[in-house]
C-alpha positions, -999 to +999 in steps of 0.1 A: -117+129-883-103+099-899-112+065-885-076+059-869-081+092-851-112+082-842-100+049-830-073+064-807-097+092-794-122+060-783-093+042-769-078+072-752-114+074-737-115+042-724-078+045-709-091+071-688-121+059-677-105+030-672-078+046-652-110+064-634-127+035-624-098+016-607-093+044-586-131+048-579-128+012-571-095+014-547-117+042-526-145+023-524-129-008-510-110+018-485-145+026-476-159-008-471-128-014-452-137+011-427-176+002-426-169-033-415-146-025-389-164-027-357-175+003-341-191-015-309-223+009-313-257-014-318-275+021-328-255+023-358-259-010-372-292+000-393-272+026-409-241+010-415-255-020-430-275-005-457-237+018-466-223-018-464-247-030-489-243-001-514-204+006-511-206-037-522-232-027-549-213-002-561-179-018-564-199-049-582-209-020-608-175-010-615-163-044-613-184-049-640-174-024-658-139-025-654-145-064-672-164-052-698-135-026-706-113-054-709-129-076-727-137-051-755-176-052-745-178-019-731-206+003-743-224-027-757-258-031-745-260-067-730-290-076-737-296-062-779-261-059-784-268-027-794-245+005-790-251+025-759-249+058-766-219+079-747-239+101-732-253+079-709-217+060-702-207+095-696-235+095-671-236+058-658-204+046-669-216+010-660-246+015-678-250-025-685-281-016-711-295+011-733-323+031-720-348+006-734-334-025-727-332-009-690-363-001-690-376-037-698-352-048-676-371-029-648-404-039-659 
């Protein structure tokens, strides 16, 4: 594959996942939508907060990852600068770190 094939394959790879996210990102706001809305029922606060709180993480992580796409950082670990393979973008598209730098991360 020559590198201006290879170029347009990566870029034709990040116009769909691209394309992906935003709609991942339009239902998830949909969803947070309909999690605040009031349903009058103190039993399922508990439960709705916590699907609050991870419908806002996850729309954070696309967020994220919908900036790092266009700012041309995408698939750069942030904290070795170091590629991130795409099998784990494939898995975690907003994988933020490679697997070791995650792991340090963690701790």
């Amino acid at each position: 594959m020559s590198t201006g094939t290879h170029r347009r394959a990566d870029q034709d790879r990040l116009d769909n996942l691209h394309a992906s996210l935003s709609q991942e990102f339009e239902v998830q706001t949909a969803r947070l939508t309909e999690l605040t809305a009031d349903t009058g029922d103190p039993n399922q606060a508990h439960t709705q907060s916590a699907l609050i709180a991870a419908t806002r993480q996850s729309l954070e992580q696309i967020s994220g990852a919908l900036r790092r796409i266009a700012e041309g950082t995408y698939g750069v670990c942030e904290r070795c600068q170091g590629d991130i393979p795409t099998e784990r973008l494939e898995i975690l598209p907003h994988a933020r770190f490679c697997v070791p730098c995650q792991q340090k991360q963690k701790g």
